[in-house]
C-alpha positions, 0 to 999 in steps of 0.5 A: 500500500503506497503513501497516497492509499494509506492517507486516503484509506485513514481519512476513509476511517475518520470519516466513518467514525465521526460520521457513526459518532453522530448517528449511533447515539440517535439510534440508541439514546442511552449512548452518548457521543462522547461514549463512541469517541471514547470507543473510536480511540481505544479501539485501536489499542485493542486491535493492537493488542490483539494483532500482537497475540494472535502473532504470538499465539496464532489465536485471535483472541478479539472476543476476549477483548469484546468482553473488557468493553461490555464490562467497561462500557456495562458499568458506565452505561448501564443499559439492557435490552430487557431481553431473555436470551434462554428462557425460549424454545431456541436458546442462545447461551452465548447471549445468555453468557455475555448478559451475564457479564453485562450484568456483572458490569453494572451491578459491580464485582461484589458478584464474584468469587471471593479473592477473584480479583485478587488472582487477577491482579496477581496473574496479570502482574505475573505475566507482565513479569514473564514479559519481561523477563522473555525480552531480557534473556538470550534467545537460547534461554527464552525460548524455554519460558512460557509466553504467558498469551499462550498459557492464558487461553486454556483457561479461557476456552477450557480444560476440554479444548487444552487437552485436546491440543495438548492430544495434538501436539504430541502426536505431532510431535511423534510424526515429525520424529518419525518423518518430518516431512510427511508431518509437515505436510500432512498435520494441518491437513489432519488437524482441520479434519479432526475439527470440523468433524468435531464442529459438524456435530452442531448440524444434527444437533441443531435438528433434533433440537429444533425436533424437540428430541430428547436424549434417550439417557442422561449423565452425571458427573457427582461427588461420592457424597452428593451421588449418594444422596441423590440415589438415596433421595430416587430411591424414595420416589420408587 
């Protein structure tokens, strides 16, 4: 992109975000103008952010950075929509999720966990910390250090996807001492294979939920004392 496309494609940009400063506060009232301008200009830090993770992590993690604007913007707006995203034939538990955290936004974090907060100042500290310390190191000593990006996503998409990569990556691992090439020429190719089986399921469930179908048996995951009381409490309705 030569000088000349990126002044015109940067006026293009400032020109939409004053352009919906102005409109989206008339379609929302509850916005106001200043609110936008304060989203226009912390935008780009975020996306900054963003850019240099998924470089680290190859994952873009803008999701995340879409739940720290609905806590922010959340506790300084304090808008809902009074909409009841699962309490429906067709729920929608994402939404339920992020109305959850726009809940938590306005009502303050006295609703978490106790200490919660706590961990996170310690866990944000820690990977500044390991930051750091990765920058000022050699090279051949870095590379055995963590990056903390890395780290934070399996807690953020859970423990099942982390095992699953972690699955993944020995076996790639034992193909590419076995014959690299081969595993580098065929592990994306697998590794796509073994997702999309894993997302396909969405399709037949989203028609047996639309059916109305229920699951013939249900499982359940208890501790020793809490199933006992349980099999005790059925044994009573028997």
């Amino acid at each position: 992109m030569n000088s000349f496309s990126k002044i015109k494609f940067s006026g293009t940009l400032h020109m939409v975000a004053a352009i919906s400063t102005g409109i989206v506060p008339q379609i929302f009232p509850q916005l106001k103008w200043y609110q936008m301008l304060v989203a226009y200009i912390v935008a780009p830090i975020l996306a900054f952010c963003n850019a240099y993770g998924t470089g680290l992590t190859d994952w873009s993690l803008v999701t995340t950075y879409g739940k720290l604007a609905i806590f922010a913007f959340g506790a300084w707006t304090g808008y809902l929509t009074l909409a009841s995203p699962s309490g429906s034939d067709f729920p929608a538990p994402n939404a339920a999720f992020f109305r959850s955290i726009e809940v938590l936004g306005v009502e303050g974090f006295s609703l978490l966990p106790k200490n919660c907060l706590t961990l996170c100042y310690i866990f944000f500290a820690r990977a500044v910390v390991v930051n750091l310390i990765r920058d000022l190191v050699p090279k051949n000593v870095s590379r055995f250090i963590p990056i903390p990006m890395a780290m934070a996503i399996p807690f953020y998409v859970g423990t099942y996807f982390a095992i699953d990569m972690f699955i993944g990556t020995i076996i790639l691992f034992v193909c590419q001492r076995l014959d690299r090439a081969k595993a580098d020429t065929f592990g994306p190719a697998v590794a796509s294979g073994l997702i999309c089986d894993d997302g396909i399921w969405f399709l037949p469930q989203s028609v047996l939920s639309l059916a109305k179908v229920k699951p013939p048996i249900c499982m359940r995951f208890l501790s020793r004392r809490t199933n006992d009381k349980v099999d005790a409490f059925l044994k009573t309705l028997s």
